[in-house]
N, C-alpha and C positions, 0 to 999 in steps of 0.2 A: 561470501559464498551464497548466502541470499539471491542477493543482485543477479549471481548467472545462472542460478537454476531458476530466478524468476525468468530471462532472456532466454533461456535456454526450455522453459515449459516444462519443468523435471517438477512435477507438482510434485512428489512424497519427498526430495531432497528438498525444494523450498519451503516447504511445510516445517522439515526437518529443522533447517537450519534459521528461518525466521526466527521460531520457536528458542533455539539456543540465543540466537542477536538479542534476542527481546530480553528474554531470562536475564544476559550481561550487559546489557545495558537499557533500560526500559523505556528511556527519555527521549531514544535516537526518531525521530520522526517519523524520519526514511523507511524505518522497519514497519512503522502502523503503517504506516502510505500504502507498501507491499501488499503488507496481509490486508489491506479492506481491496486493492483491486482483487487480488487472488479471492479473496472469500466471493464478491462479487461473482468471477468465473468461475465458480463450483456453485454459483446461487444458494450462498452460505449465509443470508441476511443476519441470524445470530453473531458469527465469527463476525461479518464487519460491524457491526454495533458494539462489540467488546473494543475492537481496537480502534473504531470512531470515537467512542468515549474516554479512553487510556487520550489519546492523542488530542482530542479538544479541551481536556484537564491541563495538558504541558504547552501545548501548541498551536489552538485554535486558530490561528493564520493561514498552519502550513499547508492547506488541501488548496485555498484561493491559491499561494504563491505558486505552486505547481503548476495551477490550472490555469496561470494568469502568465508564467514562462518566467515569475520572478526566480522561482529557482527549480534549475534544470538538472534532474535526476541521471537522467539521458539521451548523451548526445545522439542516438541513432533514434532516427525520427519513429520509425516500428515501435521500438521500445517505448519509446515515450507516450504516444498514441495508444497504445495499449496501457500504461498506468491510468493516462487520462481517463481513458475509455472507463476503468474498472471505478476510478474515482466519482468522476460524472455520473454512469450511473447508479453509485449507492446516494447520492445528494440528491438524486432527481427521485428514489424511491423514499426518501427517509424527510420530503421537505411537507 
């Protein structure tokens, strides 16, 4: 549910629902990925530093793999570009 209110730009249901993904399971990558682009576009630098640090503790890999096309979140290129987007710029302010 995440996934399509992030595609879909429903920011209080993504918030929502990240929020619950996370709670059930904390390890899933995919979910920090989310929330540090979305925090990113609310220029939330706190929110993405909570969930940059959750996710470089379990997964320090997975922001390169993303950014690098090793693993592909989503296939529709918008979407994707826009993770990146949110990704790329928390790394380029936080380096």
């Amino acid at each position: 549910m995440a996934m399509c209110f992030f595609i879909e730009r429903d920011k209080y249901n993504f918030l929502l629902w990240a929020e619950k993904a996370i709670q059930a399971s904390p390890y899933a990558p995919i979910r920090r990925a989310l929330m540090i682009a979305y925090a990113m576009e609310e220029n939330d630098i706190k929110l993405a530093n909570i969930h940059f640090s959750a996710l470089n503790n379990f997964a320090p890999g997975f922001i390169s793999s993303v950014l690098s096309g090793e693993n592909i979140l989503f296939s529709d290129e918008e979407h994707k570009q826009r993770l990146n987007e949110g990704l790329n710029s928390f790394l380029t302010k936080n380096i």
